[in-house]
N, C-alpha and C positions, 0 to 999 in steps of 0.2 A: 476531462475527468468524467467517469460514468461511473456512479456510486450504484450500490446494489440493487435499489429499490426502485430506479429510475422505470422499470416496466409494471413494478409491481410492486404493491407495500405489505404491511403487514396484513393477515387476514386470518382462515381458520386452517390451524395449521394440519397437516398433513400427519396419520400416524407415524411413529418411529420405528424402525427396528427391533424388537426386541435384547439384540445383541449390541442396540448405537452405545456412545459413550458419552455421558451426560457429564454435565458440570455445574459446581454452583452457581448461581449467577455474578456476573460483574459489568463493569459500568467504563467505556474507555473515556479516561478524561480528556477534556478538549486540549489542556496544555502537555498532556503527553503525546497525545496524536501533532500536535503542532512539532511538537521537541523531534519527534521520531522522524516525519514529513520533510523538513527543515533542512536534518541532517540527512538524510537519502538526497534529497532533489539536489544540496549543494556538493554534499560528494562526487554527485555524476554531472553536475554540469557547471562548477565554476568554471571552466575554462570558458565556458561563452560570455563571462563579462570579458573575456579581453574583446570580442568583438566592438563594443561601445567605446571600450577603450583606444582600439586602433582607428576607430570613423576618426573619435575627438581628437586623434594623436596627429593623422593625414598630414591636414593642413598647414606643420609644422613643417614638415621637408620644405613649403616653398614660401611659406611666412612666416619665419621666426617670431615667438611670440609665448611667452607664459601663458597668454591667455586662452591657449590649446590647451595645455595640457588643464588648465582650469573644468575647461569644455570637457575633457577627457573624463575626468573626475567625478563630473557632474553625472555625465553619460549612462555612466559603472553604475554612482548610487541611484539613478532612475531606475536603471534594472536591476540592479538588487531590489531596491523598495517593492517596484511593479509584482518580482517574481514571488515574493515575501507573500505579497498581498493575495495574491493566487492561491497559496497553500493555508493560508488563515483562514482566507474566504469561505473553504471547504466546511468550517465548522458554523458558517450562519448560513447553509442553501439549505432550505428546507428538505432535499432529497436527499439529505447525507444525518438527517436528523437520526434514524433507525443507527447509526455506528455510535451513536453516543449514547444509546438509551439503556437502561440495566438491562442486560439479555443473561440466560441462561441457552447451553450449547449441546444440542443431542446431534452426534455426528457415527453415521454409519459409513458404509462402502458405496452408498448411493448422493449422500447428500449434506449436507452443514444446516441442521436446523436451527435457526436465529428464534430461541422461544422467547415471549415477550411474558407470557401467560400461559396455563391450562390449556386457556381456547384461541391463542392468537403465535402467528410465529410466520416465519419469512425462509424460504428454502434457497439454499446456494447448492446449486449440483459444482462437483468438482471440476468440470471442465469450465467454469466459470473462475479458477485459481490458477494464478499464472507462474508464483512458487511459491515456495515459506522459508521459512530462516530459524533455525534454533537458538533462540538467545539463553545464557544462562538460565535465566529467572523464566521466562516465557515462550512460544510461539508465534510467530508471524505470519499471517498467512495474506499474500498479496493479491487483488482481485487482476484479470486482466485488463489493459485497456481497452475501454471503449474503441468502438469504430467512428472514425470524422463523419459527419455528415456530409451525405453526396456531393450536396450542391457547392461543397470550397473544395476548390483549385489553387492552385501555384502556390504563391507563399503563404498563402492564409492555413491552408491545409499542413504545410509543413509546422508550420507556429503550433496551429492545434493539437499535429502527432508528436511534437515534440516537445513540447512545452507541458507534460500531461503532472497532471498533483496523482501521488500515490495512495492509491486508496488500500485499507488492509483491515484484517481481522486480528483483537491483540489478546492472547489469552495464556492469561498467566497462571503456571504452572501452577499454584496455588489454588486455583478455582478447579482442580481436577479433585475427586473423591478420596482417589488411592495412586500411591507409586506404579500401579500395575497400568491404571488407566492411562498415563503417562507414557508408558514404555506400548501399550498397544495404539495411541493415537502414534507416535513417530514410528512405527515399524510400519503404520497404514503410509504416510507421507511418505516412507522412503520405497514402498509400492508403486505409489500413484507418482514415481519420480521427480516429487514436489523437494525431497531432501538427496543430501548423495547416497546411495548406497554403500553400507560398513563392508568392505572386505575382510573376512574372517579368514586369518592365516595359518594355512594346514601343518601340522610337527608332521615333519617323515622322520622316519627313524632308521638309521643304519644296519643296514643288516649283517 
């Protein structure tokens, strides 16, 4: 997990656009970022509890025994708990402090300014956004993962690219100005091929 601020934190922010799209401020809470987190990581990766589950099961083909599948059982909830614990964690590391703080949002063609303040704020250039998701009520914009650090190799490295807590921007449609402002930030996303692009279905008419 590499949160946004991990090179750099808040400081003086950088002018805006004149043309960005500003928002009011808002505040993501820790137990919806948890809720949201939660249900991504278990949607794409339950199937790797059966991994724990098949170690603990093994031993059963040549030792009959309940107390396998006990093993088994155990296994699962370790990594369930362990994986859990990964994506809570996210909300006490001090480098992930800036996603939970009230921000207000000036976002042009260059950049996602994370304004804290007047004189303080945090820039995400776009190529640092890996997609977004249009929820009813909000936006979701996902940061990309981090890169492993050099020095892990073989399985440690795969644990770390694989095992990553999703980190994201949550802004809900609500903290936008105007309906307009809304319909020009998702026509920017569906540019920057962060949404899918609308196919607009042309009438012919018979001649």
């Amino acid at each position: 997990m590499q949160p946004p601020n991990n090179q750099r934190g808040f400081r003086q922010a950088q002018g805006p656009s004149p043309l960005a799209i500003r928002t009011k401020k808002n505040q993501l809470d820790t137990n919806t970022y948890t809720r949201m987190a939660m249900a991504q990581v278990w949607r794409k990766e339950w199937w790797y509890a059966l991994i724990p589950l098949a170690i603990g099961l093994a031993p059963a083909l040549i030792w009959h025994s309940w107390w396998w599948v006990l093993l088994a059982l155990v296994l699962v909830l370790l990594f369930v708990l362990l994986r859990s614990a990964q994506v809570t964690g996210v909300t006490q590391m001090e480098q992930s402090k800036p996603l939970f703080e009230r921000l207000s949002y000036e976002i042009d063609q260059r950049q996602i300014l994370l304004r804290r303040n007047e004189r303080e704020g945090m820039n995400l250039s776009w190529d640092m956004i890996g997609r977004a998701v249009r929820e009813p009520d909000a936006f979701v914009l996902y940061l990309k993962q981090g890169e492993a650090p050099a020095d892990l190799a073989g399985w440690r490295r795969w644990i770390a690219t694989t095992f990553d807590v999703p980190v994201f921007l949550h802004l809900p449609l609500r903290i936008f100005n105007s309906p307009n402002d809304i319909k020009l930030f998702d026509s920017m996303l569906r540019r920057k091929n962060l949404l899918p692009v609308i196919a607009v279905a042309s009438n012919s008419t018979a001649a």
